[in-house]
C-alpha positions as CSV (number, residue, x, y, z in Angstrom):
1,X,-22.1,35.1,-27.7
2,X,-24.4,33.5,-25.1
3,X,-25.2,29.3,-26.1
4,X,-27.7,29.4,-23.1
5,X,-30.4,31.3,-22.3
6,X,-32.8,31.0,-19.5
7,X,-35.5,32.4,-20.3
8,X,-38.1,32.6,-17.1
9,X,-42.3,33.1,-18.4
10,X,-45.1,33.5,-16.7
11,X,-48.0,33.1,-19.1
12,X,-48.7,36.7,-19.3
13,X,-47.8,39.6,-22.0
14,X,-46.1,41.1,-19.8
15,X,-44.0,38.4,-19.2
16,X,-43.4,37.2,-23.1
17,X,-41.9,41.1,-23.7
18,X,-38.2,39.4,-23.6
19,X,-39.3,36.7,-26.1
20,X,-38.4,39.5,-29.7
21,X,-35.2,40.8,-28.3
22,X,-34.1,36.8,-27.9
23,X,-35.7,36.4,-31.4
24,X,-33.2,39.3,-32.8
25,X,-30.1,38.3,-31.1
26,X,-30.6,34.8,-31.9
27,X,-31.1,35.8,-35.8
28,X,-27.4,37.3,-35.8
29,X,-25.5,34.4,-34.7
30,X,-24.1,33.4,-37.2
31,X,-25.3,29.8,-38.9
32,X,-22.5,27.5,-37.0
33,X,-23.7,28.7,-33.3
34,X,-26.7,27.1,-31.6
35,X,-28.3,28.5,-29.3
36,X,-30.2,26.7,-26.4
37,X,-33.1,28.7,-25.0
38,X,-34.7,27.2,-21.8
39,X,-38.4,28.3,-21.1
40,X,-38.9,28.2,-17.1
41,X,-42.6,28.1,-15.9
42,X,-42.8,28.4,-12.0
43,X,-45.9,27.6,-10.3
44,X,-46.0,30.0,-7.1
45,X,-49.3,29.0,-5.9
46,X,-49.5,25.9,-4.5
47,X,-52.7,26.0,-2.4
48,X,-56.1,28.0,-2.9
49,X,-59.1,29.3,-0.9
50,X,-61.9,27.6,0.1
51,X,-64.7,30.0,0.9
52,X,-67.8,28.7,2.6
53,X,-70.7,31.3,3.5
54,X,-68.6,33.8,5.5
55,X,-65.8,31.7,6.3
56,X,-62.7,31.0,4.0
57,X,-59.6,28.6,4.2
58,X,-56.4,27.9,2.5
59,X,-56.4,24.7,1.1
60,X,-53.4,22.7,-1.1
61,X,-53.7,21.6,-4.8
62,X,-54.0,17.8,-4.8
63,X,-51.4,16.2,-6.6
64,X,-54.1,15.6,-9.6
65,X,-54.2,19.4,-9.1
66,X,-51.0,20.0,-9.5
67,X,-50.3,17.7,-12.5
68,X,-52.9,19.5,-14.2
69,X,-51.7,23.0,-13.5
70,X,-48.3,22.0,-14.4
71,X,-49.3,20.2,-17.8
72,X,-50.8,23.5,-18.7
73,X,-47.5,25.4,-18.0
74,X,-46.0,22.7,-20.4
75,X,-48.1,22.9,-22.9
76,X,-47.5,26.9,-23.3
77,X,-44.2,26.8,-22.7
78,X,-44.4,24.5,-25.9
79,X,-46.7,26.1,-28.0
80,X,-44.4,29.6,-26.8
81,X,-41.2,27.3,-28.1
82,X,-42.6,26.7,-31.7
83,X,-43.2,30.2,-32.2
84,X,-38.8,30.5,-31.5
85,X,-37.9,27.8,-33.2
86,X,-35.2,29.0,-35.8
87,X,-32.4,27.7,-37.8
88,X,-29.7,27.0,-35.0
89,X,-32.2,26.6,-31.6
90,X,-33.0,24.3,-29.3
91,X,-36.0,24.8,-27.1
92,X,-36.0,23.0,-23.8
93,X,-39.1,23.5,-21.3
94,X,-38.9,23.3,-18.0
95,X,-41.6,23.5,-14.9
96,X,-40.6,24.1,-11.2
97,X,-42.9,25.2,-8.2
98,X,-41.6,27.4,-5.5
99,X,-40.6,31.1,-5.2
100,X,-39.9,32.4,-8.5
101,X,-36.9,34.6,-8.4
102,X,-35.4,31.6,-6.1
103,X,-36.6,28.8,-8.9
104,X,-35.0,31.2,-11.7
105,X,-32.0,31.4,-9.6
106,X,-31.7,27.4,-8.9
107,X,-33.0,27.0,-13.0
108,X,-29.6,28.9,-14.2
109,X,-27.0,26.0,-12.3
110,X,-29.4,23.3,-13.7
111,X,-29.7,24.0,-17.0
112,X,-26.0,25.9,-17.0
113,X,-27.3,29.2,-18.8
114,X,-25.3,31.7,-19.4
115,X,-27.6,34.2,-19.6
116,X,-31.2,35.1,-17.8
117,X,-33.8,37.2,-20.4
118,X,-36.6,38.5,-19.0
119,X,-39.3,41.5,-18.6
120,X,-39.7,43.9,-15.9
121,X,-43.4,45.8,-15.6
122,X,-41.3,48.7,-15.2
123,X,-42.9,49.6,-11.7
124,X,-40.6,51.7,-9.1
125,X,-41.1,53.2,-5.5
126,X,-43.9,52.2,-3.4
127,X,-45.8,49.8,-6.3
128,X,-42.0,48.1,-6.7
129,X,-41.9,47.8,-2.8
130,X,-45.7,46.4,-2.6
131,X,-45.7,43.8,-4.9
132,X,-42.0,43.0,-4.9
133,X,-39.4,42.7,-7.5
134,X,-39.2,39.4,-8.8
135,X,-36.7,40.7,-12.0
136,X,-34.7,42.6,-9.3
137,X,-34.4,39.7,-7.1
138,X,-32.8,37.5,-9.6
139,X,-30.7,40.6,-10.8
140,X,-28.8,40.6,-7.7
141,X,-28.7,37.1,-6.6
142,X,-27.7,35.9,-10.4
143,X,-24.3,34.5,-11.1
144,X,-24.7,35.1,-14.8
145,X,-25.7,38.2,-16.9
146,X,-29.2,39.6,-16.8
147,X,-30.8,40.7,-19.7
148,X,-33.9,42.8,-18.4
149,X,-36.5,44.3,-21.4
150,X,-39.2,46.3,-20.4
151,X,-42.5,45.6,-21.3
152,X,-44.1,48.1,-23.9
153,X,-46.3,50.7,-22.0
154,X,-49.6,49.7,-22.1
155,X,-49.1,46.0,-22.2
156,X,-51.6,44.0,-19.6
157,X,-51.5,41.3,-17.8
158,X,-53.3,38.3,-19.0
């Protein structure tokens, strides 16, 4: 049985889909195993636009910015963590910025999981190849099993 899961969010519905399956597997381990789930937030954006009159510029998050964006990703990644807690786990959150399938990737050696859960929208051909893969990037780059669930149909990004 897996002792460590990484479990990657990204504040959406879409995202959370993985969160029951982790619920039902943890519920049959029996009461001597616990399990250590780690929530991963990844803030990709670390800049945003400016838009004056016609013109518009990129412009970075201050580091006030940024410690508010990233207090924010704590505080659901908490509030997502009480609603796991169970006899026999341990919630740990943790908050990274960068590319996400890379920060997933990096998350696994540092928090030695030993398995990845985590949704996929589901989307294939030209959609999959427009808006990129991030599930798919960490399913071939990962060193340790990839439990992918697909998020019910009509679930929307929020």
């Amino acid at each position: 049985m897996f002792e460590r899961v990484l479990v990657p969010l990204d504040g959406s519905k879409v995202g959370e889909a993985a969160l029951p399956v982790i619920k039902q597997l943890v519920a049959k381990c029996s009461p001597q195993t616990t399990v250590e789930l780690t929530l991963l937030g990844v803030i990709t954006l670390l800049r945003h636009w400016v838009v004056v009159g016609e013109a518009s510029a990129p412009v970075s998050y201050t580091e006030d910015e940024l410690t508010l964006i990233k207090q924010r990703v704590m505080d659901y990644l908490a509030r997502t963590g009480d609603s796991l807690k169970n006899r026999g786990v341990v919630i740990k959150t943790m908050v990274s910025s960068g590319n996400a399938s890379e920060e997933i990737l990096k998350a696994v050696g540092e928090t030695k999981a030993d398995l990845i859960a985590m949704s996929t929208h589901g989307r294939s051909g030209l959609r999959r190849l427009a808006f990129g893969s991030i599930t798919d990037k960490v399913l071939r780059g990962a060193s340790v099993p990839v439990l992918m669930v697909r998020a019910p149909e009509g679930t929307v990004n929020e």
